[in-house]
C-alpha positions in Angstrom: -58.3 -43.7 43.7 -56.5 -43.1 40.4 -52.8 -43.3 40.5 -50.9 -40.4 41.6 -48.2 -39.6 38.9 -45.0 -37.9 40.3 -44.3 -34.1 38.7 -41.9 -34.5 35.8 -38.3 -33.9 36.7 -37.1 -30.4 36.3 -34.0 -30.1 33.8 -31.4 -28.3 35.5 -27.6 -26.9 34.7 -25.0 -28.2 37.3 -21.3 -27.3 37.3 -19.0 -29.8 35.6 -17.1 -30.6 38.9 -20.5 -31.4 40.6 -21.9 -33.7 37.5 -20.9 -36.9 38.7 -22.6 -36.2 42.3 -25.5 -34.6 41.2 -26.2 -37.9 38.7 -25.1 -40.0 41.7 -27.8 -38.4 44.0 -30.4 -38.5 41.5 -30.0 -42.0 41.0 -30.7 -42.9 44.6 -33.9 -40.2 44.7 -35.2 -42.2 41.3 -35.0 -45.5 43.3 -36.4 -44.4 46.2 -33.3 -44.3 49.0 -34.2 -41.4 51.2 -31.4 -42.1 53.7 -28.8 -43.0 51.3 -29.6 -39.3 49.6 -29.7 -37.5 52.6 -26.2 -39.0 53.8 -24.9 -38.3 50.2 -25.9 -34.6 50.4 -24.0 -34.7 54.1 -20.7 -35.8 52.4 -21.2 -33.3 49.6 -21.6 -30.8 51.8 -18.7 -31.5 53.9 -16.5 -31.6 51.2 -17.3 -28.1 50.7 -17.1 -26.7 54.2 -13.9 -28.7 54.3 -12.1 -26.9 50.9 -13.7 -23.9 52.1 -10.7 -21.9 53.7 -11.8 -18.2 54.2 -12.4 -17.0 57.6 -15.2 -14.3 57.2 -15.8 -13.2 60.9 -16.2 -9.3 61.1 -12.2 -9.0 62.2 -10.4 -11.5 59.7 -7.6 -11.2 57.7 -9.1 -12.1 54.3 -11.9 -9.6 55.5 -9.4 -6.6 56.4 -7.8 -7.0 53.1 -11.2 -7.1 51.3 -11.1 -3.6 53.0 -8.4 -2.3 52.3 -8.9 -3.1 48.7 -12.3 -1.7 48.5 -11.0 1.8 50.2 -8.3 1.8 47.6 -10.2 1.6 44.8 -12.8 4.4 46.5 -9.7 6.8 46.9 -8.7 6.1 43.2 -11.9 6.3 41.8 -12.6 9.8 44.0 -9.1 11.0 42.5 -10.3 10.2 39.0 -13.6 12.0 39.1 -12.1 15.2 40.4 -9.6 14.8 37.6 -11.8 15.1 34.8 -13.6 17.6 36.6 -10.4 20.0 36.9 -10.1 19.3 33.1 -13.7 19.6 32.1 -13.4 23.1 34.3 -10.8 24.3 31.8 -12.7 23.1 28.6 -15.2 25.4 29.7 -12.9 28.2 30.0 -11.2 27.7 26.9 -14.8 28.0 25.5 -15.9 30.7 27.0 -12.7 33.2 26.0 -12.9 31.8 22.4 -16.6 32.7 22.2 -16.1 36.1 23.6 -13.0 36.3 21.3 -15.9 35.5 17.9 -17.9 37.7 19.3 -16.0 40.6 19.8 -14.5 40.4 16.1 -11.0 38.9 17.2 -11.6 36.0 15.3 -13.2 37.2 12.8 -10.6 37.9 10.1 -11.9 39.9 7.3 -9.0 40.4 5.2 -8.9 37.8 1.8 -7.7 34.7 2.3 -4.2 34.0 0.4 -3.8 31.3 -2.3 -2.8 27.7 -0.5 0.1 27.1 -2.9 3.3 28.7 -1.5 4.0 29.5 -5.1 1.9 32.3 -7.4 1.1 30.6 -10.6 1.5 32.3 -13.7 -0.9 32.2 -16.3 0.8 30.5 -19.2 0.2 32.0 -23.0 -1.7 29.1 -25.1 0.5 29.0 -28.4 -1.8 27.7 -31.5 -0.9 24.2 -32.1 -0.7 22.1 -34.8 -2.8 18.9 -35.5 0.1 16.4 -33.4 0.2 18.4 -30.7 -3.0 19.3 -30.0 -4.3 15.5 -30.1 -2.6 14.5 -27.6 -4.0 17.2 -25.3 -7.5 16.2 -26.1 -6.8 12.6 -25.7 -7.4 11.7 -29.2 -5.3 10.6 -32.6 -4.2 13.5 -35.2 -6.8 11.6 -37.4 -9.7 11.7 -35.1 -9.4 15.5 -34.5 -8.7 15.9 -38.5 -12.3 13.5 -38.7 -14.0 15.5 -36.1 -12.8 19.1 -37.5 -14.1 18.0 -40.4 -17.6 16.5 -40.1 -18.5 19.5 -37.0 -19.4 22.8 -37.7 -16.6 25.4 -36.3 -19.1 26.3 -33.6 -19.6 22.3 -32.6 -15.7 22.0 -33.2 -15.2 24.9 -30.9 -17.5 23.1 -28.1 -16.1 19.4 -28.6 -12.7 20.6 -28.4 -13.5 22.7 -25.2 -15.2 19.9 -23.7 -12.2 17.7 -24.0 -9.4 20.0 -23.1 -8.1 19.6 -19.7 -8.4 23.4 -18.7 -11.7 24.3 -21.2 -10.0 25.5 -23.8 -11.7 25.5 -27.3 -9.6 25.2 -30.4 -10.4 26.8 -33.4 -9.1 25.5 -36.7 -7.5 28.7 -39.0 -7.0 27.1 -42.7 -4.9 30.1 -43.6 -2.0 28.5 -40.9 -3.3 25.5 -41.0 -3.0 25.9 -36.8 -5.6 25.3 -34.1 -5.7 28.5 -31.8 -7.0 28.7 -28.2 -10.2 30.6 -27.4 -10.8 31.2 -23.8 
């Protein structure tokens, strides 16, 4: 007959209070003391009958509380769901007058929309400028815009200078004023 090998032991999680039991009661199963084990398992399971206080018979105190807890949360929870009921009930409501509002034109105002700024903006006159003054509006040194006036065509001026100006205005260079006039 060929020797029987045991079934490998079985790794298992144990709460940290019960470690030192649990390795004490596997110890005395590896060497083979039945009786010790089943009297160790007695005391452990005293000890918990022993720190366990709470009286569950049907009428108990600790029972009735239970109760009472759990109808108190019902109530609350009852109380709760016909709140957002009463409020999703006026959602819909709202809802239903504004779409009937749309639909019947109330909403739908036609007339133009007026500017957001409080304050009408008046279109201000572009003045021709002179080579100092109109550099700085292009981001660029009098001498750049001298260099690029010179070297472009007055159609590519016109476009480079429009391209750079905050509000897409080209300059024009006049020779007879020796001034750079807006052209819109």
């Amino acid at each position: 007959m060929p020797d029987q090998k045991s079934p490998p032991s079985e790794m298992i999680r144990v709460p940290v209070p019960l470690i030192k039991v649990v390795r004490r009661l596997s110890k005395l199963h590896r060497q083979g003391h039945t009786i010790a084990l089943l009297q160790a398992l007695e005391e452990l399971l005293i000890k918990f009958d022993i720190n366990n206080d709470i009286d569950v018979t049907a009428g108990s105190k600790s029972v009735k509380q239970l109760e009472k807890k759990l109808e108190k949360l019902e109530s609350h929870l009852a109380d709760q769901g016909s709140l957002v009921e009463t409020k999703f009930e006026a959602i819909t409501k709202k809802l239903e007058l504004i779409e009937r509002a749309i639909t019947s034109g109330r909403l739908g105002n036609n007339k133009p929309r007026r500017q957001v700024h409080p304050y009408q903006q008046t279109q201000v006159e572009l003045q021709p400028r002179t080579n100092e003054s109109l550099a700085p509006r292009l981001g660029v040194s009098p001498q750049s815009l001298i260099a690029e006036r010179e070297k472009l065509s007055a159609k590519e001026f016109l476009s480079w200078s429009r391209n750079r100006d905050p509000m897409s205005v080209g300059w024009e260079w006049n020779a007879l004023d020796e001034l750079y006039h807006p052209l819109r």
